[in-house]
C-alpha positions, 0 to 999 in steps of 0.5 A: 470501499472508502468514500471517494476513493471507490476505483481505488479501494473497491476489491480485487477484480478477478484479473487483479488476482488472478493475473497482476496479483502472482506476477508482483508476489513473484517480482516482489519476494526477490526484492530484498533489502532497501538497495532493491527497493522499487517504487509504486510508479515504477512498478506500475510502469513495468506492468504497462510496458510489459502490456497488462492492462488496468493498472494504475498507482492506486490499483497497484497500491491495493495489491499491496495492501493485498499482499500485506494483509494476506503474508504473501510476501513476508516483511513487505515494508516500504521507505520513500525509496520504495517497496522491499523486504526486510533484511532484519528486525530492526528494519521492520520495527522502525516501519511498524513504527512509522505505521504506528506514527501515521495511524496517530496522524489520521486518528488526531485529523478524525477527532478534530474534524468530528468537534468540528462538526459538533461545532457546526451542528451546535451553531 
């Protein structure tokens, strides 16, 4: 779990996996190409309308990463336009490197908030 972010990040409960989790697989696996993308609020949106419980954009993330971490939907990449499968390498060539991009990003912000606060501590 990460600091701030417990509801978010805490491990899936038993209904997640068992109920929501089977149900994205499944709605997911057919969405190939970026013209069958769908988004994380639509997704989330689905599973309220159909009547599941306990779902939330950040919740719905988690089962993502999920799915990623786990090769239950293969080639599962996301663009603004939303969740899909890729069509081809390229495709997910360029979303590992966006990845690539945003691990750089997030890395750069932890160093410079680690000498930040060596200048704090050093004042």
């Amino acid at each position: 779990m990460l600091n701030g972010f417990e509801t978010q990040t805490e491990p899936l409960t038993n209904y997640e996996r068992l109920v929501l989790l089977p149900i994205v697989v499944t709605g997911l696996k057919i969405r190939v190409g970026e013209h069958c993308a769908i988004t994380n609020k639509s997704m989330t949106m689905t599973l309220h309308n159909k009547g599941y419980r306990f779902v939330s954009d950040g919740r719905t993330r988690k089962l993502i990463n999920h799915i990623r971490r786990h090769g239950l939907v293969k080639r599962l990449i996301a663009t603004s336009k939303g969740y899909y499968v890729a069509k081809t390498p390229t495709e997910l060539e360029t979303y590992i490197d966006t990845l690539k991009g945003r691990e750089s990003a997030i890395r750069e912000v932890r160093m410079c908030m680690e000498e930040q606060l060596k200048e704090w501590t050093n004042e």
